[in-house]
C-alpha positions in Angstrom: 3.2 -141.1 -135.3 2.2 -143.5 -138.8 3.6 -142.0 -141.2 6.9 -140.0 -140.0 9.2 -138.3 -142.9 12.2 -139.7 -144.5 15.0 -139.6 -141.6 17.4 -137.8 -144.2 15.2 -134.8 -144.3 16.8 -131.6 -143.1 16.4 -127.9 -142.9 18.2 -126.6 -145.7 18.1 -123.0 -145.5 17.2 -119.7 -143.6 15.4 -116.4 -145.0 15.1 -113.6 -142.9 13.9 -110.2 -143.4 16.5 -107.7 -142.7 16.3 -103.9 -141.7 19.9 -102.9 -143.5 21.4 -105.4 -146.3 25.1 -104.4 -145.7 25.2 -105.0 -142.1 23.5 -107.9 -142.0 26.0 -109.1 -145.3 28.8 -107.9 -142.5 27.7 -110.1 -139.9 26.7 -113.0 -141.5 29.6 -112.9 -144.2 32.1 -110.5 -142.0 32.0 -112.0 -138.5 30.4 -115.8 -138.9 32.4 -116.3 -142.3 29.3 -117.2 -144.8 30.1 -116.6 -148.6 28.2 -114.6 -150.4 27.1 -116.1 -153.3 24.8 -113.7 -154.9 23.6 -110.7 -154.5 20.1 -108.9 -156.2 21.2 -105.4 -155.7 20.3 -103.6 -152.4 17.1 -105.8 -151.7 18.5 -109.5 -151.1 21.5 -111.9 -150.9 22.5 -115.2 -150.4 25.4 -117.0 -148.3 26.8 -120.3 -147.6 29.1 -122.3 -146.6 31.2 -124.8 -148.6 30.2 -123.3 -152.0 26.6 -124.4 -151.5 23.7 -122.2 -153.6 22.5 -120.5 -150.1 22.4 -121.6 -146.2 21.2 -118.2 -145.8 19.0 -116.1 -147.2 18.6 -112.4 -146.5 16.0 -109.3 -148.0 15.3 -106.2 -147.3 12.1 -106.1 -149.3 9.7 -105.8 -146.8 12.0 -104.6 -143.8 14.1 -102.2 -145.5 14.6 -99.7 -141.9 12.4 -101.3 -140.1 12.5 -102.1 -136.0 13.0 -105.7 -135.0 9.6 -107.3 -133.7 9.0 -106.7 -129.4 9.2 -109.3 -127.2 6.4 -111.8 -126.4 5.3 -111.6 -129.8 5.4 -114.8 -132.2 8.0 -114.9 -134.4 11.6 -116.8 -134.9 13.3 -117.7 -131.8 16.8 -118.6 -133.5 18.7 -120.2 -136.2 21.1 -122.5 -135.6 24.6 -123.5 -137.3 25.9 -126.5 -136.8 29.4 -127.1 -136.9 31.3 -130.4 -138.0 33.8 -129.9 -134.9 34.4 -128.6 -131.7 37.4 -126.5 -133.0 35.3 -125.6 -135.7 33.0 -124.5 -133.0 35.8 -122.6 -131.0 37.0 -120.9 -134.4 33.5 -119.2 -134.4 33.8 -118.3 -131.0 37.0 -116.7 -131.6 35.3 -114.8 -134.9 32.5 -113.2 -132.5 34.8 -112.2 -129.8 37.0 -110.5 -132.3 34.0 -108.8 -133.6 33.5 -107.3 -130.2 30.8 -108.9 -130.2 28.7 -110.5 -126.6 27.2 -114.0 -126.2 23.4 -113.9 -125.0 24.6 -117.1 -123.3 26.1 -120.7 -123.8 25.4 -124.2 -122.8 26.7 -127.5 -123.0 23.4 -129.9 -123.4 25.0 -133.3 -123.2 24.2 -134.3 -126.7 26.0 -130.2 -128.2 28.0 -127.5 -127.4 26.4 -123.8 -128.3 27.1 -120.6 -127.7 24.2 -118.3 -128.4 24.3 -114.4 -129.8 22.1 -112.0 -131.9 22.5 -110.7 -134.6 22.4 -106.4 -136.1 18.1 -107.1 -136.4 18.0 -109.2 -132.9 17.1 -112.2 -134.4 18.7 -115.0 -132.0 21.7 -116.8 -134.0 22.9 -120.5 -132.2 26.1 -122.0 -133.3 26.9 -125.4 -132.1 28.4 -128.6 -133.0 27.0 -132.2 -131.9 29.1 -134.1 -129.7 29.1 -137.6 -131.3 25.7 -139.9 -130.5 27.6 -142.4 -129.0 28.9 -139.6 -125.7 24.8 -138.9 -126.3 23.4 -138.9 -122.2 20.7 -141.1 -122.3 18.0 -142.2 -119.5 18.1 -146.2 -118.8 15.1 -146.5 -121.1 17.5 -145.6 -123.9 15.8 -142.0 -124.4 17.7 -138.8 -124.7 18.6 -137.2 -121.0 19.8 -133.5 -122.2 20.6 -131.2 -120.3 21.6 -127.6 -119.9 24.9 -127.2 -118.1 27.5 -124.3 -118.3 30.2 -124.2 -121.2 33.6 -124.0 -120.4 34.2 -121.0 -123.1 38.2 -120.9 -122.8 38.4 -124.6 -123.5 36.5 -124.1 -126.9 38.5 -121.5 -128.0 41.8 -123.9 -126.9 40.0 -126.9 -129.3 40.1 -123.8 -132.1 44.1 -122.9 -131.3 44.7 -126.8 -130.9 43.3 -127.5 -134.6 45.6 -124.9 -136.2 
């Protein structure tokens, strides 16, 4: 690569198109604990975290109804949240389980932590936390060896009832 970006960059935000407003609002807001920090009526809203203008974005405009896209087609695989903490992590875990909600799967991959879920239009949802770089598995050439190894589930959601 010649000219790679600025090592600061980052993604700073997620739009999706929703099928129902309020029930995605209860999810995102409700179960994962985003704020809300506007609303444009029925069609659109906006969450964060921290008081930030949006991590989220989400609209109805084009989607109002509408069925989530079938598999094998092109699309978004997932978002991902990351977490500063492991309990941070666990408190998350804890927020879905009391929603009743199930985990599509999770994994610990050597360099994070993540539990995986959907959300009400299927869309795939990751929340992780990075475990720090220097615990990072690496090969003897110095480059990244991650892997995908089961997460022990009730020891995240002890980090979460540790930190309180």
């Amino acid at each position: 690569m010649t000219n790679p970006v600025h090592p600061a960059t980052r993604i700073g935000h997620v739009h999706l198109r929703v099928s129902d407003l309020a029930r995605s609002i209860d999810f995102y807001s409700g179960v994962l604990g985003f704020e809300v920090t506007q609303q444009y009526g029925p069609g659109a809203a906006f969450l964060s975290a921290g008081g930030y203008h949006h991590h989220i974005g989400l609209n109805t405009w084009e989607s109002r109804g509408a069925n989530p896209p079938p598999a094998g087609h092109t699309g978004l695989y997932h978002t991902a949240f990351l977490y500063p903490t492991r309990a941070a992590l666990g408190d998350a875990l804890r927020r879905v389980y009391d929603a009743g909600l199930t985990l599509d799967g999770a994994a610990d991959h050597g360099v994070s932590e993540a539990i995986y879920l959907r959300d009400p239009d299927d869309n795939g949802v990751e929340l992780y936390w990075d475990k720090p770089e220097a615990e990072w598995p690496r090969q003897p050439d110095g480059s990244l060896a991650m892997y995908n190894a089961p997460l022990d589930l009730k020891a995240l959601l002890a980090a979460a009832e540790a930190s309180e």
